[in-house]
N, C-alpha and C positions, 0 to 999 in steps of 0.2 A: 508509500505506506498508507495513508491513511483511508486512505479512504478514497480518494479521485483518482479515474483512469477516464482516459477519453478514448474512444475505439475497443481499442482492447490493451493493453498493457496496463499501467503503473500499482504502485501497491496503497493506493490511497485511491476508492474508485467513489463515484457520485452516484448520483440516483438517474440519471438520466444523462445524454449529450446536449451540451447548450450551443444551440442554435447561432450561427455569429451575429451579429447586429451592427446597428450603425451609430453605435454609442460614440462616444469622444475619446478618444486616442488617451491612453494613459500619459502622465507626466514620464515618466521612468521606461527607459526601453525594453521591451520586451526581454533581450539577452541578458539585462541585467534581471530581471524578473527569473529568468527560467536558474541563470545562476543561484541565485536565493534563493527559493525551490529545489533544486537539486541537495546547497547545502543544509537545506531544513531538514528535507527527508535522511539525506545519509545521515545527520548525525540526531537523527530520530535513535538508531538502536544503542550509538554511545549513552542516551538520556535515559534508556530502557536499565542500561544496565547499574547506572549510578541511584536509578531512581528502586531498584528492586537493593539496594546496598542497605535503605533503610524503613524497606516496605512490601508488606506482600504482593505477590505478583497481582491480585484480583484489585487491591488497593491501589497499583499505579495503575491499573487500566481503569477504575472507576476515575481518579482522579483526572486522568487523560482526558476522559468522555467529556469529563463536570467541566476546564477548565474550556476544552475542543466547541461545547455545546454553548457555552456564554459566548463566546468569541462572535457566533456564529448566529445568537440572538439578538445581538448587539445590530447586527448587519442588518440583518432582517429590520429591526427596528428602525434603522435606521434608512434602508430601502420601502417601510411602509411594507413588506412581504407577508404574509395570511399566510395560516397554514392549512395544511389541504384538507381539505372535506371528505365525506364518505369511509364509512367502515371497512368497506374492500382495501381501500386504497393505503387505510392504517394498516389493516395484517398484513400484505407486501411490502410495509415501512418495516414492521416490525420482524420479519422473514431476512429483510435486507440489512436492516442492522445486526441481524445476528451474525450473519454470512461476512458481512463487510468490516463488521465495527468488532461488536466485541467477542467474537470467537478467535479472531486473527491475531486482536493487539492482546488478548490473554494469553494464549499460545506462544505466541512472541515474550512477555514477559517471564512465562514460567522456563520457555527453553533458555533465557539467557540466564537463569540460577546456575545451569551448569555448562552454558558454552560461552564462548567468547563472542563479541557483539560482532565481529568479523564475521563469525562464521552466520552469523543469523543476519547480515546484511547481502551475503549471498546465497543464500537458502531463500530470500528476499525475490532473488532477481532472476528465481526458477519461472515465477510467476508467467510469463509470457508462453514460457512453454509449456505450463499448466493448461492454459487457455486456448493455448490452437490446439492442444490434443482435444480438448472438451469442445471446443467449437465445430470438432471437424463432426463430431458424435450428435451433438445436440442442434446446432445452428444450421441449420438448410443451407443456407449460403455460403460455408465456410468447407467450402471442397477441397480432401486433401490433394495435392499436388506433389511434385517430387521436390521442389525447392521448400517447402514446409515438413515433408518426411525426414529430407536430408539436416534441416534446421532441429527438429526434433533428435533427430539420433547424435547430430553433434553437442546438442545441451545436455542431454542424457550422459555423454560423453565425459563432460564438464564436469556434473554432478558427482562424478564416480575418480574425477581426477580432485576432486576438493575433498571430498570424503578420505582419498587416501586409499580405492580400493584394492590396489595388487599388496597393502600391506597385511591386507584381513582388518583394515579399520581401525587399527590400534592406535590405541589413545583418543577414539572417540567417542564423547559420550551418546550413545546410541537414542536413547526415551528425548534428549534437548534437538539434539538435530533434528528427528523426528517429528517432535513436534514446531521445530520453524518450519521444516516443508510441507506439513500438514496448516500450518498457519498462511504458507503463501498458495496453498492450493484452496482455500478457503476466500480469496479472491475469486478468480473467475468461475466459482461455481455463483456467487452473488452477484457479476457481470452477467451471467448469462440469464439469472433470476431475475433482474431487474430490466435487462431487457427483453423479455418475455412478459412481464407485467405492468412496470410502470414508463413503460417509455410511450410517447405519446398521450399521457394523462391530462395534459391541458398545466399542471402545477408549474411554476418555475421550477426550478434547478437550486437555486438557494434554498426556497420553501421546504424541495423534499428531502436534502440533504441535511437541510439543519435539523428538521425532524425527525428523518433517522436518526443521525447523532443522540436528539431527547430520547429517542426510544431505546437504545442503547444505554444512555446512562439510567436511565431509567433498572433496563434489565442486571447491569451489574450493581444497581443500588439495593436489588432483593436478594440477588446472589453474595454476594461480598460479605455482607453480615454470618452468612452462615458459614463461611469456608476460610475467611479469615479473620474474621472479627473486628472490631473498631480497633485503628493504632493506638498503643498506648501513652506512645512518644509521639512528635514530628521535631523530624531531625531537620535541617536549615537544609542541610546542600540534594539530599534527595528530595525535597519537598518542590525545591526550584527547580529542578533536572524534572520534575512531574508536569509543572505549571509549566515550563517549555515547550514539553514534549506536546500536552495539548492546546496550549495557546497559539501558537507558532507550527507544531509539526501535524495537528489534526483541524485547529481552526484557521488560521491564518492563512494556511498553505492550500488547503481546498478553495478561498476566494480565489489567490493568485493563480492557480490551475485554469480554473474559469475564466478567468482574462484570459490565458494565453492561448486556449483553447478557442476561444471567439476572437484573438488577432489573429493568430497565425495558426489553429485549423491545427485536429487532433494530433496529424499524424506526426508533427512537427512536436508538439506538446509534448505527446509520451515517450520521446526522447529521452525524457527526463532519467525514465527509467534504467539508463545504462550506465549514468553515472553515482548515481546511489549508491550500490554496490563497491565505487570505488572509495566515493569519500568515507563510506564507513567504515572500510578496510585504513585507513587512514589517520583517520578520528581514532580508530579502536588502539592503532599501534603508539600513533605519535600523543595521544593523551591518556591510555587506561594500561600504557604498555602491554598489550598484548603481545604474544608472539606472534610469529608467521613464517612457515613454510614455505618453499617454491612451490609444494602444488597448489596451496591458496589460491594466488592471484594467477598461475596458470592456469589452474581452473577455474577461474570466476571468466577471464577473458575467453576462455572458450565456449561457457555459459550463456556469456552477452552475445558471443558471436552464432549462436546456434539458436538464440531469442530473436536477434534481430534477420537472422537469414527467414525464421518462421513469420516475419511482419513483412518482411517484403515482398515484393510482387514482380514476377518476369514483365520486363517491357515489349511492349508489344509492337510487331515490325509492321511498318506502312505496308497494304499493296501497291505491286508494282503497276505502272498506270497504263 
């Protein structure tokens, strides 16, 4: 979710890929890393929905940004990190944060008014197959093949088994779902933006990230006012379901990305991605009691598997000598 994806996947994407280095070896292994990670993101949408229990949907994504952006200030400051120069380089920040930051986590918010955090943590994990269809369109390099077509039509496949579709979609709320899939396809349209603009800029990776995030709260700090106004109240348990979601599921969780991404190399990283989907199916039932159907998690598993047939890559046979 938030914002970091390394290559192409996760629903949390960065400003650019960090390079590996020959930094010092984290205290904490890796696997325990991607663990904690995994469980931030999944139980990012259960925080969506507790935190819209006592707040509008434009107010928990401001709040998200506000708490996401200190986190993430803090670091910089603390790594000594500038922020980047050049006016070009700011309206690409701010292009990117719309794409990335807060047209996604808004989307996301208003669709959980009326769906279940379940469903919008697999609406979540369409993402993948968003971006190989858009890459095969937009990205020179990303040629379709028949192992990314066949990955494609079985996520498609997925989508229409969670939906529910031989029932005519009944009992689904049509405008929420909607808008989580237009929220997770609002991802790799800003992967593909940001790698067309600012990759290669010379900036760090923290620098540009955390700087989108400001532009971001920035942009829902003029919007908010107008569409839903200052809260009247702040009620205790959605206030900290807010301050979670972006301490932890927008800022904390984009540093730790970036470690694992410079130990152990994107494609390993964006793994992360397949288990999201499940812990929130998880989180949503075993804490918010949601319900769940068998074509739910039927169809989530054939989503993942038709996401990760579209990231992988036929191996290639030696010649003979």
């Amino acid at each position: 979710m938030s914002t970091a994806a390394p290559s192409r996947a996760p629903s949390s994407p960065p400003a650019s890929t960090p390079s590996p280095t020959a930094a010092r070896r984290p205290a904490l292994d890796w696997r325990l890393r991607f663990a904690a990670l995994s469980l931030i993101w999944g139980f990012s949408f259960l925080l969506i929905k507790v935190g819209t229990d006592g707040y509008a949907p434009f107010q928990v994504t401001f709040g998200r940004l506000l708490f996401g952006t200190l986190v993430l200030a803090v670091a910089m400051a603390v790594r000594r990190e500038r922020v980047p120069r050049g006016r070009r380089t700011w309206l690409h920040l701010t292009v990117a944060a719309l794409l990335l930051n807060a047209a996604p986590f808004s989307l996301f918010a208003y669709a959980e008014l009326t769906i279940p955090s379940t469903l919008a943590g697999i609406c979540n994990a369409t993402s993948p197959l968003w971006g190989m269809a858009l890459s095969m369109v937009a990205l020179s390099e990303d040629r379709p093949t028949r192992r990314r077509v066949a990955g494609l039509g079985l996520g498609f496949l997925g989508v229409l088994t969670v939906l529910g579709a031989w029932q005519g979609f009944h009992g689904l709320d049509v405008t929420g779902t909607a808008m989580a899939l237009l929220a997770s396809l609002c991802y790799p349209i800003g992967w593909i933006y940001v790698r067309r603009t600012l990759a290669g800029s010379g900036h760090s990776n923290l620098s540009l990230i955390g700087s989108q995030l400001a532009v971001a709260t920035l942009q829902l700090a003029l919007v908010t006012p107008l569409f839903a106004g200052v809260p009247r109240s702040f009620p205790l348990v959605p206030l900290l379901a807010v301050a979670a979601l972006g301490a932890l599921g927008t800022g904390l969780a984009v540093l730790v990305q970036y470690g694992l991404v410079s130990e152990v190399g994107p494609t390993t990283a964006q793994m992360v991605t397949y288990f999201i989907p499940v812990i929130a199916t998880a989180a949503g039932v075993a804490v918010l009691g949601e319900s769940l159907s068998w074509n739910t998690p039927v169809g989530a598993v054939i989503v993942l598997a038709g996401a990760a047939l579209t990231q992988s890559r036929a191996r290639v046979k030696p010649r003979a000598q």
